[in-house]
LOMI-934921 format. One record per residue (C-alpha): x, y, z. Coordinates in steps of 0.2 Angstrom, whole numbers, plus 5000, padded with zeros to 4 digits. Example, Ala and Ser with C-alpha at 12.3 -4.5 7.8 and 13.67 -1.06 7.14 Angstrom:
@px->5062, py->4978, pz->5039;
@px->5068, py->4995, pz->5036;
***
This chain:
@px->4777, py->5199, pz->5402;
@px->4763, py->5191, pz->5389;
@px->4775, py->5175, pz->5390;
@px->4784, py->5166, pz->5402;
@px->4797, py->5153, pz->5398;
@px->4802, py->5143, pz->5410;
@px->4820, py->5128, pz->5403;
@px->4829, py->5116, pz->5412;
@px->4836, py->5098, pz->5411;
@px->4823, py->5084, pz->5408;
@px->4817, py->5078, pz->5425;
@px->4822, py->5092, pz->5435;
@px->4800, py->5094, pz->5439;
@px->4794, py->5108, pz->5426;
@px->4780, py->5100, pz->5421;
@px->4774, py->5097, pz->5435;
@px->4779, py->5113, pz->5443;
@px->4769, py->5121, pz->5429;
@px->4754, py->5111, pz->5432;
@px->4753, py->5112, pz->5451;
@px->4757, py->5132, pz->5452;
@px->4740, py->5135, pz->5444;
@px->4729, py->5120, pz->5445;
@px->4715, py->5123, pz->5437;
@px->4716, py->5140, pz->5429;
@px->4728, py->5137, pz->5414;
@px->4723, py->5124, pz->5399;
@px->4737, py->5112, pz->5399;
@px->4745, py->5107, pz->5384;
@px->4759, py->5096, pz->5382;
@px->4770, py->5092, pz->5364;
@px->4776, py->5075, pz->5372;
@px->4759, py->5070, pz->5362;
@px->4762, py->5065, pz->5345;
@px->4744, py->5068, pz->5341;
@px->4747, py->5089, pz->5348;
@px->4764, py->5088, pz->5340;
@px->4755, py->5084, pz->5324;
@px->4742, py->5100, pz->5328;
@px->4758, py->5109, pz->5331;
@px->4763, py->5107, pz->5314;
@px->4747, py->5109, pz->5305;
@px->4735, py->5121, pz->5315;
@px->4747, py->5129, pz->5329;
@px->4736, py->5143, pz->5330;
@px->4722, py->5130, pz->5338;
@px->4734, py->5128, pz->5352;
@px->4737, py->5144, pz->5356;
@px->4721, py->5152, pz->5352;
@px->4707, py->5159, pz->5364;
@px->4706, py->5169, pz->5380;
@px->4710, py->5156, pz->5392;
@px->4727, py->5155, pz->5397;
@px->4737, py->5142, pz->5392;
@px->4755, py->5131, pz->5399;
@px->4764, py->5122, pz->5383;
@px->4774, py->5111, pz->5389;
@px->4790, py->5104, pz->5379;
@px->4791, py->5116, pz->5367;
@px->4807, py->5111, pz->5359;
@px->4799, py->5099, pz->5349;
@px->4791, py->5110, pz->5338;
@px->4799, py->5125, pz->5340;
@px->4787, py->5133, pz->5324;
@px->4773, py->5134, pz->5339;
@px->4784, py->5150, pz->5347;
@px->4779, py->5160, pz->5329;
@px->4761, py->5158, pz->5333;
@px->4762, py->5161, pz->5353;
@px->4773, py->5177, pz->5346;
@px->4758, py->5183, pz->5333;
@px->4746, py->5179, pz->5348;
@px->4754, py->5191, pz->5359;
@px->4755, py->5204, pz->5346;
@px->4737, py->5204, pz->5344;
@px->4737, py->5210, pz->5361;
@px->4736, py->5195, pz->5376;
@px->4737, py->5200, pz->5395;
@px->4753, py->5196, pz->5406;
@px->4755, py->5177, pz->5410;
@px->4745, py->5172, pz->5395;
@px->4758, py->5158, pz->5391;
@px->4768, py->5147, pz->5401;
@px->4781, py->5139, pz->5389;
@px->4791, py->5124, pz->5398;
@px->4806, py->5118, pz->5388;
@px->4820, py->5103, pz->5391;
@px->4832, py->5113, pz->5382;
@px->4841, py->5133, pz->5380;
@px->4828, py->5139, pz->5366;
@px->4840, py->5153, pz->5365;
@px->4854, py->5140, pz->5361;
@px->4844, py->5129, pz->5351;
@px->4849, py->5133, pz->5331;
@px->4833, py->5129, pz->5323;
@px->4824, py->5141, pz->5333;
@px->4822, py->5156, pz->5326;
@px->4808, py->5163, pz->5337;
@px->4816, py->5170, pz->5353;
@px->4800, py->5180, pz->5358;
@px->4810, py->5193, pz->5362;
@px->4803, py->5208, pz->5373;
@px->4789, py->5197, pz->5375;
@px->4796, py->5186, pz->5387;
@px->4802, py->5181, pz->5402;
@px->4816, py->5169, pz->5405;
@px->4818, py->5155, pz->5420;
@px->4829, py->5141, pz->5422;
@px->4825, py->5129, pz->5432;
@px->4839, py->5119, pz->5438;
@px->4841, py->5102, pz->5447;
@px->4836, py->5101, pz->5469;
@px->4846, py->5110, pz->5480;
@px->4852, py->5101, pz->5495;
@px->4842, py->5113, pz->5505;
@px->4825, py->5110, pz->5492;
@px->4829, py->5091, pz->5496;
@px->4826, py->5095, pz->5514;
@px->4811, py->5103, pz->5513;
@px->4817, py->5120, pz->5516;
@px->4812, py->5126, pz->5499;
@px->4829, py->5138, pz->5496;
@px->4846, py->5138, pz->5490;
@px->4862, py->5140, pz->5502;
@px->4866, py->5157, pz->5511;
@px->4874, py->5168, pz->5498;
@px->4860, py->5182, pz->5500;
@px->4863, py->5181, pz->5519;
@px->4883, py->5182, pz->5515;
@px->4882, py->5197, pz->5502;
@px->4869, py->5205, pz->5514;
@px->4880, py->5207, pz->5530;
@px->4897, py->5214, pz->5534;
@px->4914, py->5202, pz->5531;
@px->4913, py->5204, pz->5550;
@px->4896, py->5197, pz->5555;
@px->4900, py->5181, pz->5543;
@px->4905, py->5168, pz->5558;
@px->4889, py->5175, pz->5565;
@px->4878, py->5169, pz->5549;
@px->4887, py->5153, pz->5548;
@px->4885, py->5148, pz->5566;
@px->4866, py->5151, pz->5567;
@px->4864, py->5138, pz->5551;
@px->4857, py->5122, pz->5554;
@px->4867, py->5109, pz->5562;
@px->4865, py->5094, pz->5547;
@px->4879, py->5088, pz->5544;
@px->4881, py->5074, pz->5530;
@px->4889, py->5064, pz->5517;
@px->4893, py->5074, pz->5502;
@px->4899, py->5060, pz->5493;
@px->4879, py->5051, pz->5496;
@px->4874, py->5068, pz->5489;
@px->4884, py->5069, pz->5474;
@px->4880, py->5051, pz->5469;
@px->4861, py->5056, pz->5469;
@px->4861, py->5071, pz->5463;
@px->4846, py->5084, pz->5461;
@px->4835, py->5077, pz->5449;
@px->4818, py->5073, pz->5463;
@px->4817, py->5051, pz->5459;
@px->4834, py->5048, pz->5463;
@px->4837, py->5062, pz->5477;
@px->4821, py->5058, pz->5483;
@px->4812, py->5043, pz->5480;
@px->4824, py->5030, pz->5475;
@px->4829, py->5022, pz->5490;
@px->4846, py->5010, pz->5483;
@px->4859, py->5012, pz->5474;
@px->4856, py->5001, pz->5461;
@px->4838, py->5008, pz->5460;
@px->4849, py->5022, pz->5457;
@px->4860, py->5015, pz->5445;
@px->4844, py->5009, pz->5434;
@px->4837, py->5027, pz->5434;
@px->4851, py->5035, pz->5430;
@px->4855, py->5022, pz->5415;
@px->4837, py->5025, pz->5407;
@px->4838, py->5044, pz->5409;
@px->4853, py->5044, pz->5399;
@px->4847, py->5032, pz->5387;
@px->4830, py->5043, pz->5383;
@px->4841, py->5059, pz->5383;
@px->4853, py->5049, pz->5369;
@px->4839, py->5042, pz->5362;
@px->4824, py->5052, pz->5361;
@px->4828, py->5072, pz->5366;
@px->4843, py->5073, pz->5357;
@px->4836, py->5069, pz->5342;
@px->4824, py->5082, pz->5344;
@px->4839, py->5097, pz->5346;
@px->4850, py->5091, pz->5331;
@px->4852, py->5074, pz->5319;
@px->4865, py->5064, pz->5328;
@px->4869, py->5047, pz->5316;
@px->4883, py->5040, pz->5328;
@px->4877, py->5038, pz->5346;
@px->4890, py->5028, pz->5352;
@px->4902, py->5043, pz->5349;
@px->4892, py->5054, pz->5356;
@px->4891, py->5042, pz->5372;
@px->4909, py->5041, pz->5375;
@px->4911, py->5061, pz->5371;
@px->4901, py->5061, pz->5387;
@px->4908, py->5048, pz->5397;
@px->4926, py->5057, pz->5393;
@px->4918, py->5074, pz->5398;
@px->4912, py->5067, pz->5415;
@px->4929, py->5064, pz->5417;
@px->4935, py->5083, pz->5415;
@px->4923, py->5090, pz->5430;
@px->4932, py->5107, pz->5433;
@px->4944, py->5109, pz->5422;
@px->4949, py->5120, pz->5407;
@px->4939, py->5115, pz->5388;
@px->4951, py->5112, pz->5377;
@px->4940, py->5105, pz->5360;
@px->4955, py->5097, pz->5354;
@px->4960, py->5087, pz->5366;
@px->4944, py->5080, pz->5371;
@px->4944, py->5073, pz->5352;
@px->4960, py->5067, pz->5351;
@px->4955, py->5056, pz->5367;
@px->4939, py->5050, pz->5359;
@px->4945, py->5051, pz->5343;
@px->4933, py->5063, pz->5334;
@px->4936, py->5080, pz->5325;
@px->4938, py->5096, pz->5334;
@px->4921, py->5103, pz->5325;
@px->4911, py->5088, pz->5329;
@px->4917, py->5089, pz->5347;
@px->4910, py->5107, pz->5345;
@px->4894, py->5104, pz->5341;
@px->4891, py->5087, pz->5355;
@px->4896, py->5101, pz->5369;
@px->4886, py->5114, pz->5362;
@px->4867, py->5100, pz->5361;
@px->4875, py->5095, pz->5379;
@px->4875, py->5112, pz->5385;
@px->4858, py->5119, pz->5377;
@px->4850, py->5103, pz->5386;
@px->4858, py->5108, pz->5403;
@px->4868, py->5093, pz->5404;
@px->4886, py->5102, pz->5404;
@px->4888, py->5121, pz->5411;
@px->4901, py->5130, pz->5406;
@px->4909, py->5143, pz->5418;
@px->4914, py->5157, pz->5410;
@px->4931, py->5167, pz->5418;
@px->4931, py->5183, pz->5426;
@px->4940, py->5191, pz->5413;
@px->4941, py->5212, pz->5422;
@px->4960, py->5212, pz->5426;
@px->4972, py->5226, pz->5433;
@px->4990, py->5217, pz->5430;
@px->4988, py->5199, pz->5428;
@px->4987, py->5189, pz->5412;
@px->4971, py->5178, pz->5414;
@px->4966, py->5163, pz->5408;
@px->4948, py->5164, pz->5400;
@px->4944, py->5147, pz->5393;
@px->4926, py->5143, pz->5402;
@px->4929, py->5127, pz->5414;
@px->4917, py->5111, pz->5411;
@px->4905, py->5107, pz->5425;
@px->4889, py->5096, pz->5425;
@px->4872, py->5100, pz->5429;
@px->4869, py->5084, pz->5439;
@px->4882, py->5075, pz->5448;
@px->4871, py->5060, pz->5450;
@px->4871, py->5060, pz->5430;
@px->4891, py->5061, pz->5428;
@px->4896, py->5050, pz->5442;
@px->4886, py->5035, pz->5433;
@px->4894, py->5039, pz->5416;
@px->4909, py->5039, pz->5424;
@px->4906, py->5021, pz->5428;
@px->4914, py->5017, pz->5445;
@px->4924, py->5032, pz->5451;
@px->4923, py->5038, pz->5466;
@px->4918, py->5058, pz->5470;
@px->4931, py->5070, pz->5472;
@px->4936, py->5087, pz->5475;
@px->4929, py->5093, pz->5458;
@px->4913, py->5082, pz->5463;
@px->4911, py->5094, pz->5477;
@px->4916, py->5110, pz->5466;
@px->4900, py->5105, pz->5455;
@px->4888, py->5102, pz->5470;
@px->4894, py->5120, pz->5475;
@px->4893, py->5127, pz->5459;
@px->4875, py->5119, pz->5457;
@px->4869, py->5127, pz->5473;
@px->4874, py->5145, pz->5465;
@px->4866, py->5143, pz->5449;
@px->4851, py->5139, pz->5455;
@px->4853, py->5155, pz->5466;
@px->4858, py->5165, pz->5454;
@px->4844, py->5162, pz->5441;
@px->4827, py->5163, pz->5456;
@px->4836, py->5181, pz->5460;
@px->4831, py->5198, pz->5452;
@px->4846, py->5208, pz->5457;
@px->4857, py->5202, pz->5443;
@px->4871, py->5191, pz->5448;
@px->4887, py->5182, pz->5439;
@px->4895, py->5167, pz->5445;
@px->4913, py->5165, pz->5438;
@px->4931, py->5156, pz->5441;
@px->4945, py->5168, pz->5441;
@px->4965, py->5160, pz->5436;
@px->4979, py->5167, pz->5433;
@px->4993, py->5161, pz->5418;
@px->5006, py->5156, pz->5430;
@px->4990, py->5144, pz->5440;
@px->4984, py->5154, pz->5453;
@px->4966, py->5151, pz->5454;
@px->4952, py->5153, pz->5462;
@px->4936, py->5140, pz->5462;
@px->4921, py->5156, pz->5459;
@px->4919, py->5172, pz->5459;
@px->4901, py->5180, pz->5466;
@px->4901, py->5196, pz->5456;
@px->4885, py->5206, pz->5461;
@px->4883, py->5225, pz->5467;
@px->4899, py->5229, pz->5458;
@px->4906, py->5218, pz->5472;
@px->4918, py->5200, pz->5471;
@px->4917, py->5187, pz->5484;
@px->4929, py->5173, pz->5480;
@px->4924, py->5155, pz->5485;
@px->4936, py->5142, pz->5485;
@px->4931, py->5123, pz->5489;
@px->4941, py->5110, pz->5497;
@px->4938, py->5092, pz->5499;
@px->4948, py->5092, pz->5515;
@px->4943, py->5089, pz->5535;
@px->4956, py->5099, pz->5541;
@px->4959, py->5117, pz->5530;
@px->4977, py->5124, pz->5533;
@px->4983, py->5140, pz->5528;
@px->4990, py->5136, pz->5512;
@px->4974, py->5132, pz->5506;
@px->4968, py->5151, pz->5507;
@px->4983, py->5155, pz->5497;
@px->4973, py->5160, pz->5479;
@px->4960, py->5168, pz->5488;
@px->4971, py->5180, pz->5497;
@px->4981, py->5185, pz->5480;
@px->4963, py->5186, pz->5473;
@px->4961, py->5200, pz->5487;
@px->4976, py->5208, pz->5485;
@px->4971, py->5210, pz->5466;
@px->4957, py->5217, pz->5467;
@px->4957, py->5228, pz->5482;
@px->4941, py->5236, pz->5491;
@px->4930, py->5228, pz->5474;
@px->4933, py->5210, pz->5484;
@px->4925, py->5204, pz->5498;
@px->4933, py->5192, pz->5511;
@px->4937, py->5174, pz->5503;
@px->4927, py->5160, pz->5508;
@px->4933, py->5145, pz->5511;
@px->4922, py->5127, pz->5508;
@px->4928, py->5113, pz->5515;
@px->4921, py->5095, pz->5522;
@px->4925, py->5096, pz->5540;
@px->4915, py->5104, pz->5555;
@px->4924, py->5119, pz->5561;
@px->4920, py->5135, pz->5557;
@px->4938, py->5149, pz->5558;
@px->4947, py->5160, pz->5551;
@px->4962, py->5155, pz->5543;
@px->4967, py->5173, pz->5540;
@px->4960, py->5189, pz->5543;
@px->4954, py->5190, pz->5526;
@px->4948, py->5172, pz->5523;
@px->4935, py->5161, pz->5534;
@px->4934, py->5142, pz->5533;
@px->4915, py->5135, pz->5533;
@px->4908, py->5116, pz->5533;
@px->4900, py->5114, pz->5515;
@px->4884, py->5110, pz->5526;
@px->4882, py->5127, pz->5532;
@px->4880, py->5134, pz->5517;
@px->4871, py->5122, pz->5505;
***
């Protein structure tokens, strides 16, 4: 593709992954400036101009630049001639109107894997899992690396590379995590969409890092923090074009059961919600997001297109995610538990028994150490194995 474009949260390392995967071979721009904001606005054809390739970095802030990069590539520009790095969903921001469409590719760049964090420079196991037999799985877990650790220390420090990396306290932590927040409030969202009462917006985010995992209900939310159903809308929709919030959309294929197919609320950083939920200790869904982080930044560096989902059921039968890929399901359920007991693989059986010969064998995450299979059709697996 003539372009490139590569999102994420801020602080998850774009620029600097764009500046040290060609040093030295790509003019480097970056909108952060005001002065090559301001050349954005007048002369955007000066930054975009010539044979050289270029990186823009931040493109957000002047989204009017992707018109020029688009009659740049039209004028006929070799593959790779633009790297565009972006802190929010371009294709979710409203005032962009420039998609490059057929004239780019899309990456997403999410916060460190726990496997990135230790040096191994890859996600968790799901190719391994979908790439062998149900059978051979006890096999594939057992050969993993033997690291066990806290999740809950994970989950506190999250993915972004400072904290998970280079802050050593946790009230180093704490400081980080408060200015990051306070730039995003301040600064970035200003730049995605006007936002005239901050405080609001504050405590809509505080009351959705309080909801990890379960069902959006817009109405709700604002009753809780006192704000309209359309402006609860519209926070969730700048948090979730800025990679703050996910929303996990439902696996919505069913043969005989009414399904739920509200997405479910999930962060993009765990460090980031645990400090705005000011003192609460992590929990199951704490450990649901670290999972679910794990496969989206697996899903997105694949090129075999992949879904991840949640599957439930009216009547509450439900199922963390759903691995659909290869016209194939592998149900994951997670667990914050030492000891998994039958009862645990209850959904992920009905799951199977749903969908037949389309399902894989349920996988079952959970914070012990063993690794066995609590039925024939379900195999219990430290989270550590497979992040």
């Amino acid at each position: 593709m003539p372009a490139v474009v590569m999102t994420g949260a801020r602080q998850t390392g774009k620029s600097t992954l764009a500046k040290e995967l060609t040093p030295g071979r790509r003019r480097y721009v970056s909108l952060d400036e005001l002065d090559v904001v301001d050349t954005a606005r007048r002369d955007p054809e000066a930054l975009v101009g010539g044979v050289e390739a270029v990186t823009l970095d931040e493109v957000q802030r002047e989204p009017g630049v992707l018109r020029a990069v688009k009659r740049a590539i039209d004028r006929g520009r070799a593959a790779g001639q633009f790297l565009l790095t972006g802190s929010a969903n371009l294709l979710l921001m409203r005032q962009v109107s420039e998609s490059l469409a057929g004239r780019a590719g899309y990456l997403t760049l999410w916060p460190m894997t726990r496997r990135e964090q230790l040096g191994l420079g890859r996600c968790g196991v799901w190719d391994e899992f979908l790439a062998v037999s149900d059978e051979e799985w006890i096999d594939l877990i057992a050969a993993q690396p033997d690291t066990p650790e806290d999740w809950k220390a994970l989950a506190r420090r999250g993915g972004f590379p400072t904290p998970a990396l280079h802050v050593q306290t946790n009230n180093e932590r704490t400081i980080w995590f408060d200015g990051y927040v306070r730039t995003y409030l301040e600064r970035d969202l200003q730049n995605l969409s006007a936002i005239a009462a901050l405080p609001d917006f504050r405590r809509l985010m505080r009351a959705a890092s309080l909801r990890i995992g379960q069902l959006i209900n817009q109405t709700e939310l604002g009753r809780d923090v006192a704000l309209p159903q359309p402006t609860v809308h519209r926070y969730l929709k700048l948090l979730e074009a800025s990679y703050v919030i996910v929303r996990l959309p439902a696996y919505s294929v069913h043969r005989t059961k009414r399904l739920i197919k509200a997405p479910k609320l999930y962060w993009g950083d765990t460090g980031v919600t645990l400090h705005l939920s000011e003192g609460i200790e992590p929990g199951g869904p704490h450990l649901e997001n670290l999972v679910l982080g794990d496969l989206l930044a697996w899903r997105d560096s694949r090129l075999e297109r992949a879904e991840v989902l949640y599957w439930r059921t009216a009547i509450g039968e439900e199922v963390d995610f759903v691995i659909e890929t290869g016209g194939r399901l592998m149900p994951i359920e997670v667990k914050a538990a030492n000891r998994p007991r039958l009862a645990d693989a209850k959904h992920l059986r009905t799951f199977r028994n749903e969908y037949g010969k389309k399902a894989r064998a349920g996988l079952l995450v959970h914070t012990g150490s063993t690794i066995e299979r609590l039925a024939p059709d379900v195999l219990a697996v430290p989270w550590w194995r497979v992040l």
